[in-house]
N, CA and C atoms as a LAMMPS dump frame, in Angstrom:
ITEM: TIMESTEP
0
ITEM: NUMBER OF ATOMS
249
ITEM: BOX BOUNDS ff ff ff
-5.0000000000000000e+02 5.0000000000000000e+02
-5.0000000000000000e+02 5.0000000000000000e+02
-5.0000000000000000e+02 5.0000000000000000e+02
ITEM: ATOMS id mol type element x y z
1 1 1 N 450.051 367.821 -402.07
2 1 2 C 450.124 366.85 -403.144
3 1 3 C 450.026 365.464 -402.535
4 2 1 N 448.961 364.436 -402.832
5 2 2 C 449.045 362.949 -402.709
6 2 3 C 449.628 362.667 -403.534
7 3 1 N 450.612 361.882 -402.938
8 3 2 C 451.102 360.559 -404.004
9 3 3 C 450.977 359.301 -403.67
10 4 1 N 450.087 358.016 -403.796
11 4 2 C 449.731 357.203 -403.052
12 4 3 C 449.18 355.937 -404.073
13 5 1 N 449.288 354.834 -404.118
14 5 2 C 448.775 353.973 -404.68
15 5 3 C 446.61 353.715 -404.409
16 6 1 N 446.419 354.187 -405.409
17 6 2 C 444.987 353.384 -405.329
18 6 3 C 444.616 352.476 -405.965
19 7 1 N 443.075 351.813 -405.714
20 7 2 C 443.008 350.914 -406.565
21 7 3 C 442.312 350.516 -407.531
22 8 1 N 442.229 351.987 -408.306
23 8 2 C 441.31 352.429 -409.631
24 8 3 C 440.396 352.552 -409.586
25 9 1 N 439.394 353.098 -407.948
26 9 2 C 438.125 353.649 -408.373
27 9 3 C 438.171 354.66 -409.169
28 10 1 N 439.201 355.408 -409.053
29 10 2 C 439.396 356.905 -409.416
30 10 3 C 439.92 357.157 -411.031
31 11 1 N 440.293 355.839 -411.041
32 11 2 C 440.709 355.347 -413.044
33 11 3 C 442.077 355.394 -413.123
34 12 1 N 442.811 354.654 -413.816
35 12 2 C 443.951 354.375 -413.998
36 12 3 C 444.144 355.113 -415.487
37 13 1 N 445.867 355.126 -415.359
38 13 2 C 446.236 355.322 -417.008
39 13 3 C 446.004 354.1 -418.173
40 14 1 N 445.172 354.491 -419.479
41 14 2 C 445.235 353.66 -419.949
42 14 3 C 446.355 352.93 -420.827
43 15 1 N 447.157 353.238 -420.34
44 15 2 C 448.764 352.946 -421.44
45 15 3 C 449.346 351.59 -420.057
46 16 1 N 449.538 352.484 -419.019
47 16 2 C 450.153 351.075 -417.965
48 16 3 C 449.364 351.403 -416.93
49 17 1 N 448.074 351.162 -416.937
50 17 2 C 447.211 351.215 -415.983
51 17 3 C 448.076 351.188 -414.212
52 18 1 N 448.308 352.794 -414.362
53 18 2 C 448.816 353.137 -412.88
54 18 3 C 448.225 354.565 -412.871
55 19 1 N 448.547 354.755 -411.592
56 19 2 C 448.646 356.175 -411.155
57 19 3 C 449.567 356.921 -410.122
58 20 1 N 449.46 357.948 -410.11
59 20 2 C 450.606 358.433 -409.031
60 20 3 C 450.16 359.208 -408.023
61 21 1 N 449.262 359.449 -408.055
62 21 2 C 448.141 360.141 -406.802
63 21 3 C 447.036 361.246 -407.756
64 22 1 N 446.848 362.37 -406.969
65 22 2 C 446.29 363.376 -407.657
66 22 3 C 446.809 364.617 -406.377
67 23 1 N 446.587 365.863 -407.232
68 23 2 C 446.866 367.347 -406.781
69 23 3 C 445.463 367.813 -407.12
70 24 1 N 445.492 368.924 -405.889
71 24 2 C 443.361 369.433 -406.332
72 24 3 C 443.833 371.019 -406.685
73 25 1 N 443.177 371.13 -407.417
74 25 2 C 442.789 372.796 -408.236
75 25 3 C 441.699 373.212 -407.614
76 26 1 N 441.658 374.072 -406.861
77 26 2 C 440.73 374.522 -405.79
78 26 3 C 439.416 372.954 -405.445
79 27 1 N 438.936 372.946 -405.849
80 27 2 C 437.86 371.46 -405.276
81 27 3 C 438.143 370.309 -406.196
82 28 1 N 438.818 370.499 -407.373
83 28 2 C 439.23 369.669 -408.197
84 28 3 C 440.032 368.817 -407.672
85 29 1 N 439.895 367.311 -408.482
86 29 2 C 441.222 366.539 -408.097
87 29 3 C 441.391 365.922 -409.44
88 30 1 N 443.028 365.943 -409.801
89 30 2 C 443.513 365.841 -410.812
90 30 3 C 444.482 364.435 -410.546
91 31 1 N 443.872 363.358 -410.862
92 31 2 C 445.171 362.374 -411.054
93 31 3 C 445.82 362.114 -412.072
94 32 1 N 447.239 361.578 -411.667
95 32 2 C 448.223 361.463 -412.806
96 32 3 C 448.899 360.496 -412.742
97 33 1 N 449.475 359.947 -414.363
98 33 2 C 450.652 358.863 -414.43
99 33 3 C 451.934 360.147 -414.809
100 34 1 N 452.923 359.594 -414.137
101 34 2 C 453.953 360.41 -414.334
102 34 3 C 454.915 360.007 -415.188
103 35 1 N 454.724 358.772 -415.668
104 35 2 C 455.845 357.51 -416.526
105 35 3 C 454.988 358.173 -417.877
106 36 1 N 453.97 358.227 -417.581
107 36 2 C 453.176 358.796 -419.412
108 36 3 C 452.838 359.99 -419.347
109 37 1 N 452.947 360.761 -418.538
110 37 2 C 452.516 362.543 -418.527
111 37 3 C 451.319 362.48 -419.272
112 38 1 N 450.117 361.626 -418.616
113 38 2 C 448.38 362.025 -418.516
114 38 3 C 448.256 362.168 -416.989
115 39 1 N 446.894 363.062 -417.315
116 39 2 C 446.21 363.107 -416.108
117 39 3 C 444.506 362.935 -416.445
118 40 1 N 443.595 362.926 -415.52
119 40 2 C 442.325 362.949 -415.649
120 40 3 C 441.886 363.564 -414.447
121 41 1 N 440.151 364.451 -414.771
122 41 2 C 440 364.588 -413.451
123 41 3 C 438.655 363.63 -412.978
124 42 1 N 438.805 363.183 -411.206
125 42 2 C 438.375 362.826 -410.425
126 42 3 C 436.674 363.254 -410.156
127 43 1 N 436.505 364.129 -410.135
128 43 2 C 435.824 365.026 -409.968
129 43 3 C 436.055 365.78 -408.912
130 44 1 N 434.763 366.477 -408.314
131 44 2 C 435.487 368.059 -407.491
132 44 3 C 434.614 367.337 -405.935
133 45 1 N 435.258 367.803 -405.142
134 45 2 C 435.122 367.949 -403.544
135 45 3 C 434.584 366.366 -403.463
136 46 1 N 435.34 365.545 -403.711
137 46 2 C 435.42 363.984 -403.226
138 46 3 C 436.439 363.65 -402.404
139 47 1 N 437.31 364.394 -402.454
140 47 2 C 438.028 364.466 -400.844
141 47 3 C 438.152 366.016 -400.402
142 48 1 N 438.02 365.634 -399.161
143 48 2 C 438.521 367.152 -397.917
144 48 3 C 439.723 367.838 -397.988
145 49 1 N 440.563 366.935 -398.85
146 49 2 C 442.043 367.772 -398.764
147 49 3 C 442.359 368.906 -399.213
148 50 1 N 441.526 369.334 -400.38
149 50 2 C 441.743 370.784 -400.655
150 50 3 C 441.139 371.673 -399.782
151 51 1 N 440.287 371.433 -398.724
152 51 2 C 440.308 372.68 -398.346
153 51 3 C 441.307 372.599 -397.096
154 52 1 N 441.953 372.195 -397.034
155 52 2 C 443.578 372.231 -396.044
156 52 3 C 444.571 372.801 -397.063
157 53 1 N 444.811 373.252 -398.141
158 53 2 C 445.525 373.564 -399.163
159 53 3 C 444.989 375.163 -399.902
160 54 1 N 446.601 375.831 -399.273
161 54 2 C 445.71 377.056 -400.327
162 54 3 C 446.526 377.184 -401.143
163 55 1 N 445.519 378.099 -402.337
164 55 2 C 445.719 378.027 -403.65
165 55 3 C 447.126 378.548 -403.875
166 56 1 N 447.905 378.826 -403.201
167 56 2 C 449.713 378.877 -403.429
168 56 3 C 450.312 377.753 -403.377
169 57 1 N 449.933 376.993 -402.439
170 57 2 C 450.397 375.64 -402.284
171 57 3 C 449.511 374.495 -403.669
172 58 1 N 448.67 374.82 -403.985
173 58 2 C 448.132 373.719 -404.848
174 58 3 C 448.709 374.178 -406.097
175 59 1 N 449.033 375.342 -406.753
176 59 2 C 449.81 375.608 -407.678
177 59 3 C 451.063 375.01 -407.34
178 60 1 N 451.892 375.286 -406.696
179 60 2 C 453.44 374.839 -406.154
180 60 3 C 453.313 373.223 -406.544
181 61 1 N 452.015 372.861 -406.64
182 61 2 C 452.208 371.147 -406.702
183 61 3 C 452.023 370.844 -408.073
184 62 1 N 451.029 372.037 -408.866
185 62 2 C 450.788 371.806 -409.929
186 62 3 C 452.176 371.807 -410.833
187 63 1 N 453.014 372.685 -410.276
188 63 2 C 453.749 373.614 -411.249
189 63 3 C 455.177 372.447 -410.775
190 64 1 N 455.283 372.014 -409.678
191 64 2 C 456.242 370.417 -409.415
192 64 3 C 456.431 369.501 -410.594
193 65 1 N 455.115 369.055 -410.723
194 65 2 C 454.701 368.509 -411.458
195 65 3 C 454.825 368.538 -412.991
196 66 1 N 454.705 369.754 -413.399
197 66 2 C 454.95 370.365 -414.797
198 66 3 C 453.253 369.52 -415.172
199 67 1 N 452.129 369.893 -414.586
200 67 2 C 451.157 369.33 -415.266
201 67 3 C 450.477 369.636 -416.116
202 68 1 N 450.944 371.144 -416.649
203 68 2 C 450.804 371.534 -417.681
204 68 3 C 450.736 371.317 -419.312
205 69 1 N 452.419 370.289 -419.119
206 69 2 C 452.686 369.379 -419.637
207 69 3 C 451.976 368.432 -420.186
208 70 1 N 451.117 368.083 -419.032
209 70 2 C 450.745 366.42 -419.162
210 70 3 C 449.075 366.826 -420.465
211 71 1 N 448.841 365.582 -420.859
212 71 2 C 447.919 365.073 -421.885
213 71 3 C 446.542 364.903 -420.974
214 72 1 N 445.514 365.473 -421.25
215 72 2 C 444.551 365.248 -420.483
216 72 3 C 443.343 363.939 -421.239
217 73 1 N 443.399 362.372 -420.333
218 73 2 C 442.922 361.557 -421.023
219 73 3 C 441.792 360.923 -420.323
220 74 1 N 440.837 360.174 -421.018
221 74 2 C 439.697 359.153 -420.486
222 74 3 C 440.579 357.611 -419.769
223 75 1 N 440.232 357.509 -418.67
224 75 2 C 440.738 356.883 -417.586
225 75 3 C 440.529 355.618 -417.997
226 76 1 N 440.815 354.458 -417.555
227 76 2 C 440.512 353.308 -417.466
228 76 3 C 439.758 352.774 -415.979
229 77 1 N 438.855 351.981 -415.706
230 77 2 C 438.639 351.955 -414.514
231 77 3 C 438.115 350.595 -414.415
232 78 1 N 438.722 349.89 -412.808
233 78 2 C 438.425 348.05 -412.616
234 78 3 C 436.971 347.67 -413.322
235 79 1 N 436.595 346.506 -413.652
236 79 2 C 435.228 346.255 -413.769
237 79 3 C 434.618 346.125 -413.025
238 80 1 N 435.175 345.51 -411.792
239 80 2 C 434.392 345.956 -410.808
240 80 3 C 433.718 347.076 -410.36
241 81 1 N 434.561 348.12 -410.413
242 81 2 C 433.471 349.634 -409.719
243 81 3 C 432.451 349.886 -410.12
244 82 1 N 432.201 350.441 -409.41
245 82 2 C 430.333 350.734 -409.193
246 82 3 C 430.429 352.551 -409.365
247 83 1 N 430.769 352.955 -411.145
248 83 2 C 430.628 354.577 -410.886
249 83 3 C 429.463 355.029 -410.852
């Protein structure tokens, strides 16, 4: 599990434009606000970290998380980026 400040290439929440890292679902990466229980996804194999993570451990992060829970939403992202 990352938990790490970025700086919204990856899209922020649109309620208090933050995030709290992301957890990957096999090549997936899922970021989340944890103050608003959304997430969005990243897209798949944009970072290397899942394949250092097996799928027991990426559940264990999912299931931490309760991201089940969470609201799956359209991101906000700087004006600057270049998607």
């Amino acid at each position: 599990m990352t938990r790490q400040q970025y700086d919204g290439y990856f899209g922020r929440c649109p309620l208090c434009n933050n995030t709290d890292g992301y957890v990957n679902v096999e090549s997936s990466h899922w970021f989340f606000c944890s103050e608003r229980k959304v997430m969005w996804c990243a897209g798949a194999n944009v970072f290397s970290s899942w394949q250092n993570e097996t799928e027991e451990e990426q559940k264990r992060n999912w299931d931490q998380l309760g991201l089940d829970k969470y609201e799956q939403i359209q991101p906000v992202y700087p004006e600057d980026a270049k998607c």
